[in-house]
C-alpha positions, 0 to 999 in steps of 0.5 A: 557673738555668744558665751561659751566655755568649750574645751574643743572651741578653746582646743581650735584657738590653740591650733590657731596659732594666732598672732597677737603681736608684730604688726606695724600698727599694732602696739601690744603696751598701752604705753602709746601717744595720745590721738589727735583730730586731723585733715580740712573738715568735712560735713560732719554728722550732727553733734553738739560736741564734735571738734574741728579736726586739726589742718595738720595731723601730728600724731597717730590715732589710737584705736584701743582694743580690751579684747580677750586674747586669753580665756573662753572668748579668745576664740572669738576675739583673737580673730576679729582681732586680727582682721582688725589689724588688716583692715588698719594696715590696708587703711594706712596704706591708703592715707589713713583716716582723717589724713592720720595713720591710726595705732591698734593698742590690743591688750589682753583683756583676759576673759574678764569683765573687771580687766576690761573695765581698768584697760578700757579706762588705761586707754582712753587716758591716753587718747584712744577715739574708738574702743574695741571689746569683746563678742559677748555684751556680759563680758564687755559691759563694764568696759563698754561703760567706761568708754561710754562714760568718756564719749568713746565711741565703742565697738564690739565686732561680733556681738550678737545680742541687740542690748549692744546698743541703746538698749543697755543705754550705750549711745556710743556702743555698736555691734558689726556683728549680725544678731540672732533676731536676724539668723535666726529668722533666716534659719526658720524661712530658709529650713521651711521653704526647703524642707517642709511645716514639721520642725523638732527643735534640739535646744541647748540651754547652756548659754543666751545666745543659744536660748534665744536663737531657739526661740526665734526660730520657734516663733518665726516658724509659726508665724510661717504656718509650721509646726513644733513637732517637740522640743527637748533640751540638754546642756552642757558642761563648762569643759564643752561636753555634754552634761548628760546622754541625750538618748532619750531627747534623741528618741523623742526627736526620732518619734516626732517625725519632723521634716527638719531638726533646728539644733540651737548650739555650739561645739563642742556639745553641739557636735556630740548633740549632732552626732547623737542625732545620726546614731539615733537615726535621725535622718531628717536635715539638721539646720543650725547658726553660726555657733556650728560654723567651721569643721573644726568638730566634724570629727564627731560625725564623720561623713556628715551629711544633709546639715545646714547652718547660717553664718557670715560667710564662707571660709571654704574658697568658695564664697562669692563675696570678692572681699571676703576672699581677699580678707581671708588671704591676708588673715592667712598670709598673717597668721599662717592658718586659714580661718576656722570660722567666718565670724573674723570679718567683723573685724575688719569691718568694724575698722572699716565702719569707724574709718567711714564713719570719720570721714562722714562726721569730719571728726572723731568725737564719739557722739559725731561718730555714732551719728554717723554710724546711725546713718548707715544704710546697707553700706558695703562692709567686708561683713556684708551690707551694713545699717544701723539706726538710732535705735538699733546698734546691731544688724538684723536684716544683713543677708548671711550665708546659708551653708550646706555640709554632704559628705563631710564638705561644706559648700555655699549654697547662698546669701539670704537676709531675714525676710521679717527678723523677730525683735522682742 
């Protein structure tokens, strides 16, 4: 996913109330039994290094996670987090993987990439075959390396930046997460095809992800035929506020007559920046990406009407994806709350990649395991169809939800893939 410091992104981890530990295959201390290979062999994915796996499991394999469990990316990671455990119950339920049962040791990388890199190091030292970090590549970089360095294979459920991968020299480093090249694009064909060629473009500069969501949109709008009626920007503070009135960017907006507003941002300045627009009488649509998800911040703008964003799916009861709703039940059932956006899917299905993936490969050998991820094509994940390739670690093309707010409600409107993602 993305940075983001928002005190009212940090106020929903809070009300939450997430639960980090008491599953039975979750271990909170990395004080665990090292992994080992398991059950009869089958074709494995090509790999100079990948090990016969034992005929006989005697020990679990460990799935180690450095995701933040505090700090500013907790809202993100706890999530995932969580589905992740699901996923690893339902998959022991099943016989586990490789003829294993697996074990999550989660701890807390707190936010900060220096901890992660010593967790990261602690857990593979006790076996660990797949490593889980958090959804921004800046903060899990170091111990993304780590792992790298081992042969680990790396997982960052919701990254959204395509470094995730061979771009920053990680061979053995993924994402299930669905990257702005892709969300992006199908913000841009979606707003044209139903609203019209003139687009403003409301730009948060805060953060990566949303800089680059509005300069995706930007060029994949032209490319459509549409034009980019203006482009103010404004920022916000690390509390999550907006660092300064935005009236004039508003009037600016307001003057340019557009048919629709791409605001590129995230709560909770994006939502004082959404709520502007209305008093400001904009009344033009508003589409928006997965930073907007949720409606947690409607109480900005209430009665909301007439906005759009693209996300992974709908946590409103009405998505038509049978596993997301039975993910969405057991994330319920678990913590007590139901969701408050839908990028927790990428948890599970990053455990529902690795156990797939070790089954392809017959082992869990790290270069084994990413050959076997490499070869995925559309395959039929909680997160939607999934593909990879040697040197892409991330999806762009994997249709998402195109979601609607009138009224203050959300509903589903569709699943769209980019028709042509737009890779720098």
């Amino acid at each position: 996913m993305k940075r983001t410091k928002t005190a009212g992104i940090l106020a929903v981890a809070a009300s939450l109330s997430l639960v980090i530990a008491g599953c039975a295959s979750t271990s909170t201390s990395p004080e665990a039994p090292a992994a080992t290979e398991a059950a009869a062999p089958v074709e494995a994915a090509p790999s100079e290094a990948a090990p016969t796996a034992a005929a006989e499991c005697t020990e679990p394999i460990i799935i180690g996670s450095a995701m933040a469990q505090t700090g500013f990316m907790s809202p993100f990671d706890v999530p995932a987090l969580d589905t992740a455990r699901i996923a690893i119950d339902k998959a022991n339920a099943e016989g586990g993987v490789l003829g294993c049962q697996l074990e999550l040791v989660a701890v807390d990388g707190e936010t900060n990439p220096d901890k992660g890199a010593q967790i990261a190091t602690d857990l593979i030292s006790q076996g660990a075959k797949m490593l889980l970090v958090t959804c921004d590549y800046d903060i899990n970089a170091k111990a993304s390396q780590v792992a790298q360095d081992a042969g680990v294979l790396v997982i960052a459920p919701c990254v959204g930046d395509t470094i995730m991968g061979p771009d920053a020299g990680l061979t053995l480093g993924f994402s299930l997460g669905s990257a702005v090249p892709g969300e992006a694009a199908i913000m841009a064909e979606y707003a044209f095809e139903k609203f019209g060629p003139n687009a403003a473009l409301f730009k948060d500069m805060s953060i990566k992800y949303t800089q680059n969501q509005c300069k995706v949109f930007e060029e994949r709008w032209t490319q459509l035929g549409g034009k980019v009626v203006s482009a103010p920007e404004f920022s916000q503070t690390p509390e999550g506020t907006l660092a300064a009135p935005v009236t004039a960017q508003v009037k600016e907006i307001k003057d340019s007559k557009p048919d629709v507003v791409a605001l590129c941002s995230y709560p909770g300045g994006g939502a004082e920046a959404a709520a502007a627009l209305r008093a400001g009488g904009v009344k033009a649509p508003v589409i928006s990406g997965f930073g907007m998800d949720g409606a947690f911040w409607l109480g900005a703008v209430p009665d909301l009407s007439d906005f759009y964003f693209v996300t992974y799916a709908s946590v409103f009861g009405d998505d038509p994806n049978p596993k997301v709703a039975e993910l969405l039940a057991a994330y319920k059932e678990l913590t007590g709350n139901d969701a408050a956006t839908s990028g927790l899917v990428t948890g599970a299905s990053s455990i529902e990649a690795f156990k797939l993936a070790a089954e392809q490969a017959g082992s869990t050998d790290g270069a084994a395991l990413a050959a076997a991820l490499e070869a995925f094509s559309e395959v039929d994940l909680t997160a939607g169809p999934t593909s990879f390739s040697p040197e892409l670690h991330v999806n762009v093309t994997r249709p998402m939800a195109v979601m609607q707010v009138q009224k203050g409600k959300h509903a589903f409107i569709e699943y769209r893939a980019a028709e042509q993602p737009i890779l720098n």
